[in-house]
N, C-alpha and C positions, 0 to 999 in steps of 0.2 A: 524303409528308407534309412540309410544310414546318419546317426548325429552330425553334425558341422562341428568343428572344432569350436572349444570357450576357451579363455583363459582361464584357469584354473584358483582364480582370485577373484575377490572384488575391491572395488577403490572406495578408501576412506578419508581420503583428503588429497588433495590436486594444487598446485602451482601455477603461476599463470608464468604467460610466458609472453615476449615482448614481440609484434610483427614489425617491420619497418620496411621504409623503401628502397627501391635500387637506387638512389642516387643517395640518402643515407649510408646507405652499406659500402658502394662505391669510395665514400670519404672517408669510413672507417677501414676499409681494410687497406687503404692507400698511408694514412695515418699508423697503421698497426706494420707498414714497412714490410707486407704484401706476407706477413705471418700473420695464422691461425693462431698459434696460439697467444697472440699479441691483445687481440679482441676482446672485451670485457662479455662477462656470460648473458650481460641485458641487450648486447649488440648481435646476438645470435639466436633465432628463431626454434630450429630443433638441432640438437647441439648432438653430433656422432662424431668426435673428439676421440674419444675413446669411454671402452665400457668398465674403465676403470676406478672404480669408488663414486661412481654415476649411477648407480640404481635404486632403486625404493627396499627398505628393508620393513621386514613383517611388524607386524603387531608384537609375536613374539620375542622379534631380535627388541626394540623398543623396550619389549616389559624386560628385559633381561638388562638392560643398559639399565636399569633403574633400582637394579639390585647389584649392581659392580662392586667389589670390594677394594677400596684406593690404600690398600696398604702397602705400603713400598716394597716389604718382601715379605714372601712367603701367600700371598692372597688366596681367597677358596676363587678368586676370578682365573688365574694362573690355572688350578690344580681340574679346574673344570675344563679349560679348554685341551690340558694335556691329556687329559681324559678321554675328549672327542676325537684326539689326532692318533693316540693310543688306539680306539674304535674304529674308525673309518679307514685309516692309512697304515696303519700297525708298528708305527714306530715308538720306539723308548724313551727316546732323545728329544728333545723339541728346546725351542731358542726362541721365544716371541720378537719381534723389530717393528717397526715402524709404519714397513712396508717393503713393496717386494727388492727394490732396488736395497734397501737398507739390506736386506738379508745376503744378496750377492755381495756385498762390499764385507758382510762380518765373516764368511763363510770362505770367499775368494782370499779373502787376506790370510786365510788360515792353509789354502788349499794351493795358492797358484804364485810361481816367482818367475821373475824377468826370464828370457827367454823358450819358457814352457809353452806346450800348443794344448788346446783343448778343441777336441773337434765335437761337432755335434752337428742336430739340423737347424739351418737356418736360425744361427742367436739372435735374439733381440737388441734393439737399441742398449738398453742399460747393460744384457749381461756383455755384448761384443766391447762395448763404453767401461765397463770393470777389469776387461780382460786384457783389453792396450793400454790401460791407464797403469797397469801393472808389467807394461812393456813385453807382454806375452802374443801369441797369436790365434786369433779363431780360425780354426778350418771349418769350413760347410761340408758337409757330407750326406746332403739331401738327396732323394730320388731325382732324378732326371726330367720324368713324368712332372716333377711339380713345376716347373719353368714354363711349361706349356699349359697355357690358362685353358685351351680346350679341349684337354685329355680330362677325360672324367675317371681318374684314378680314384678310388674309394679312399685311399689313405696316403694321398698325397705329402702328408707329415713323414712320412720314412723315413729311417737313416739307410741308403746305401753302402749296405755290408763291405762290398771292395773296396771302396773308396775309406768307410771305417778303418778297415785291416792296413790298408796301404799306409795310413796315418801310424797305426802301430806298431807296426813291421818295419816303419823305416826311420822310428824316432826312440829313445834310448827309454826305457821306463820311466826313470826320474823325472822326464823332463816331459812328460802327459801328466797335466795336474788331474785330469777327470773327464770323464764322457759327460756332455751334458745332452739329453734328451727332452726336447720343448714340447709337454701336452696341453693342448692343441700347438701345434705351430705355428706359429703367429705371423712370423715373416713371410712364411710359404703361403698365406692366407688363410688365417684359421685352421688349418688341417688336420688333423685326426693321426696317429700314431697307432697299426696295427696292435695286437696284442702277441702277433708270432712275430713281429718286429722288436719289438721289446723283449720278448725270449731272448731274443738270437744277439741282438744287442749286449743283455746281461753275460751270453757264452763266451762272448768274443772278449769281452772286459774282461771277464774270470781266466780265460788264457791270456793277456799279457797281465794280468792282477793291477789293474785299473778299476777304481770308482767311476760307480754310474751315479748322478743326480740327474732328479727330474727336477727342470723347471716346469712348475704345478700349476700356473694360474688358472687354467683350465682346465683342470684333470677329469671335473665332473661333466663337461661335454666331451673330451674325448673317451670317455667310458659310455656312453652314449652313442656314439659314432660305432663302436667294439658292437655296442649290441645291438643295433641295428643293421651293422653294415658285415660284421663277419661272421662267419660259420664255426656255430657250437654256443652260441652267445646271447644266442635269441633269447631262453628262454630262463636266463639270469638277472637277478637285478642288477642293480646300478653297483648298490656296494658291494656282492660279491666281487663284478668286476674290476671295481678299486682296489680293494682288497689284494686280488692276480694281479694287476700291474704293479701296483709298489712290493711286491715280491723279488721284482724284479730291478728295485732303485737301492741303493745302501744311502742315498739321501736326499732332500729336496729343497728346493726352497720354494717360496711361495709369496706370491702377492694375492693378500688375501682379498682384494679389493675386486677381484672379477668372482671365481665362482664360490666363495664362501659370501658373498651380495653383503661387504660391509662397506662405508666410505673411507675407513682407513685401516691398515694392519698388515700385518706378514710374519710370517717364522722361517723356521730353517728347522728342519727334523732328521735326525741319525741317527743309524746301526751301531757304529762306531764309537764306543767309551769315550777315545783318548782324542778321537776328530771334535768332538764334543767339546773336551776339555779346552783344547787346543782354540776352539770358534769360542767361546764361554769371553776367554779374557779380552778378544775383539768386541763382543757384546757388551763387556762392560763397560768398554774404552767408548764406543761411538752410540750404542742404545741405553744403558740405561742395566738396573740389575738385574738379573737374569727370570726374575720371575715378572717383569713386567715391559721390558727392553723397549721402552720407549711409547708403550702404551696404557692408556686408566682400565682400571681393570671394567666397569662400562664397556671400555671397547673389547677387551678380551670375552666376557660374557658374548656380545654380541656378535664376535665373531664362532665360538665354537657352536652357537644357533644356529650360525648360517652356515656351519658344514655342514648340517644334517639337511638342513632344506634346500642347499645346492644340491644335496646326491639324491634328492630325490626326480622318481621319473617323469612324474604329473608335469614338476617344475620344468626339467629338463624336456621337454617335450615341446613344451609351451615357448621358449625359448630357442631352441632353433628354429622351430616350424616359423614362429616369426622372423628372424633373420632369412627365412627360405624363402617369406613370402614377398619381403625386399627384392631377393635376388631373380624369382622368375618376373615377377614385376619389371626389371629393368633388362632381362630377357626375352619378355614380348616386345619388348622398345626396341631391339637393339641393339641395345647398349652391351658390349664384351666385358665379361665378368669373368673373373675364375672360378672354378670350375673343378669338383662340384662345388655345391654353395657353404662356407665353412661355420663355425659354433658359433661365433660373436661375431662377425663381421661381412661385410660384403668388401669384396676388391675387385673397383674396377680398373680394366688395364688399360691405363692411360696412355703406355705405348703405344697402342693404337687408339685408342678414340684422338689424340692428337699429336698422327706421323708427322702433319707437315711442320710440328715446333720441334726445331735441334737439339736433341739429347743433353745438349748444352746447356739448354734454358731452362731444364727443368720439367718434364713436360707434366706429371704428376702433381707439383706442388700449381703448377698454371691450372692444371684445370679444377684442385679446390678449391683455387681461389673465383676462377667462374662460374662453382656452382654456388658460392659464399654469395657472391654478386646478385647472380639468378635468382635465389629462393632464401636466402641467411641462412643456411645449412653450413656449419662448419665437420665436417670429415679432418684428414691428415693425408698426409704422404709418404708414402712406402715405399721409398726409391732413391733420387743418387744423392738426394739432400742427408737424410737418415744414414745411408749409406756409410755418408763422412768421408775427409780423405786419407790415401794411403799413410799410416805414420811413422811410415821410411822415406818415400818421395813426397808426399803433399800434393799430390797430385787426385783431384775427384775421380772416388772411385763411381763407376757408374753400373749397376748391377743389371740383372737378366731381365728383371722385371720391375717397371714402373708403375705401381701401384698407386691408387686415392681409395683408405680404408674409410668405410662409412662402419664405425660402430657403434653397435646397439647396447645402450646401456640397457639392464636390466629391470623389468616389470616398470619401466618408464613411462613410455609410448604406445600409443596405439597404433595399428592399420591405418588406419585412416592417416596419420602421420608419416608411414612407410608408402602407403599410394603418392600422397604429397611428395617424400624425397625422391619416390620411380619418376614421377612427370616431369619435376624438376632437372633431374636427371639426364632425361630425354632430350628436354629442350636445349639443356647445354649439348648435347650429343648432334640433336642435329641440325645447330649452327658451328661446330668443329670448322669446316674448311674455314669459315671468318677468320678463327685462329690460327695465326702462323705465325707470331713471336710468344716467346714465354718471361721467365724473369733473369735476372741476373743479380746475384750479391755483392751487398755492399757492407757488410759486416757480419762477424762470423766467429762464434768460440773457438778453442782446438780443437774439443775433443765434445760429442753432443752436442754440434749444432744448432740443428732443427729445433730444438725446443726453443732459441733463444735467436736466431740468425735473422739480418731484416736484409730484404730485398726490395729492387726495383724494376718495377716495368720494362722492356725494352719495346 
């Protein structure tokens, strides 16, 4: 008989966590102005917010923080982690920050001016949020397959090579500040990024002589995904395949807070001498000096622990299989998911669990906030809130897909917790027809929203 899956750990200390009632929660998220992320962390039950500096870190990362060296420059905390990224990634260059948005803002300042395009797949809040705050533009150049939540495309992360070339064939060199390449893809739903996609990517940059950056936060599940899911791969570890993909990047940046499993950190690492130099005096200006850019070294120690036990497979295994078991969980229910199930997250497509609320109102952030209600589970919204509006007309952009991400912070939760958010889940699913209004805003940044925007009922 075959073994049953374990987690690949055991627990040595636990957190409580607070239960409350629907008519509690009901006053709290009316109060928090019908935003998640408004809610204080005792007001929310099991919190998939994001898997962002949310997870448990080892014993080791621990004993490492307590050997940090705080010297302003020069630290053995610095010279260790450059070490690890030198190892794992194969880069020369590295830039510590803050975290990962910190690193798009020291690296983008270096790389990207007012009317430049950057195309990539599917950018994130922060990088698209860095790239019009510099009055540039992001092109999407996703596969097609990924819009459609029930195509079980293996590597729904793709960049669409014509749609790439079209972007660089019809735009002058100067003005493509860089390919940016998101592993996993996060907007697309966690998605995974072939490794002959990323070949063919690096060819096409080397014919118009464009830089490739990978945004990294995930590199070590979609290396994972590579060896699982494609041919020639199987029988590779993890850092080999790391290894072959940043082969293929001239630089990255990273938040290190997903799979390097630290609560805070980031770098920026390059090929490049003078791109180095160039991002260096940004670092100094907004992180901090360059061997510590806004971090103790504590945190650096603990973060270059947690590249090595992010790439490993045991971890990596453990890890999505849970997020996977979220995801058939809420497809024996029902419930429409994309598809397949991606590294850190579940997305369910709110589009449809509720057509009959108007595109208008939001339908994605309406139903976190019903599942918030249901069960105190706070998730986010993947859709036209995020989205933001156009910043030529102002007008809401409303995108392909409305999404409610549920993500799983790391070595957090159990099963048993994931059964709870499926049932949960369900039950908002199937009282959906009840629902037919969503929200509307009453307040609103310019630029990054969502993080901060309050709305009201209609």
């Amino acid at each position: 008989m075959e073994l049953p899956f374990a987690e690949p750990f055991r627990i040595k200390m636990v957190e409580s966590i607070r239960c409350s009632t629907r008519q509690q929660r009901e006053q709290w998220i009316k109060e928090a102005g019908y935003n998640l992320f408004n809610l204080r962390s005792d007001q929310v039950f099991i919190d998939l917010l994001t898997d962002s500096g949310t997870g448990a870190m080892s014993d080791k990362q621990w004993s490492e923080m307590m050997i940090g060296d705080e010297s302003y420059a020069g630290a053995s905390s610095y010279f260790k982690l450059k070490s690890a990224i030198k190892d794992i990634l194969g880069f020369d260059y590295f830039l510590p920050t803050h975290q990962g948005r910190a690193a798009e803002n020291v690296l983008f300042s270096a790389l990207v001016k007012e009317g430049d395009v950057v195309p990539g797949n599917s950018h994130f809040d922060t990088t698209k949020g860095h790239i019009e705050f510099r009055k540039a533009e992001a092109i999407d150049c996703t596969i097609d397959e990924a819009f459609d939540t029930t195509i079980n495309h293996p590597f729904k992360g793709n960049i669409d090579l014509n749609k790439l070339e079209n972007v660089l064939k019809n735009h002058p060199r100067e003005k493509v500040s860089m390919i940016i390449v998101t592993v996993t893809c996060n907007s697309s739903g966690g998605q995974p990024v072939s490794m002959a996609n990323l070949k063919a990517v690096k060819q096409l940059a080397e014919k118009y002589n464009v830089p490739v950056i990978f945004d990294s936060a995930r590199f070590a599940e979609n290396a994972y995904f590579i060896k699982t899911r494609e041919e020639g791969y199987q029988h590779k570890s993890i850092r080999e395949i790391v290894a072959e993909m940043y082969t293929y990047a001239d630089g990255m940046t990273m938040s290190a807070k997903k799979d390097a499993i630290v609560n805070i950190g980031g770098f920026i690492a390059l090929r490049d001498a003078e791109l180095f130099r160039n991002a260096s005096v940004f670092s100094i200006m907004f992180e901090g000096f360059l061997t510590y850019g806004g971090l103790a070294g504590r945190d650096l120690n603990a973060l270059a622990q947690g590249l090595y036990e992010g790439t490993e497979y045991e971890y990596l295994h453990y890890r999505i299989s849970q997020v996977a078991f979220l995801g058939q969980k809420l497809t024996e229910f029902g419930v429409p998911v994309q598809l397949p199930y991606g590294g850190h997250a579940i997305f369910v497509d709110a589009g449809k669990v509720l057509s009959n609320v108007p595109r208008e109102q939001f339908r994605a952030q309406t139903l976190a906030v019903e599942l918030y209600i249901e069960a105190g589970i706070r998730g986010v919204e993947i859709g036209a809130i995020l989205a933001d509006r156009d910043p030529v007309t102002r007008e809401n952009r409303y995108p392909e897909l409305e999404l409610l991400r549920l993500a799983i912070p790391r070595r957090t939760y159990t099963n048993n917790h994931m059964n709870y958010v499926a049932v949960a889940m369900a039950n908002v699913y199937n009282r959906r027809q009840q629902i037919s209004t969503g929200l509307a805003i009453e307040e609103e940044a310019p630029i990054l929203r969502h993080f901060t925007v309050k709305l009201r009922k209609i």
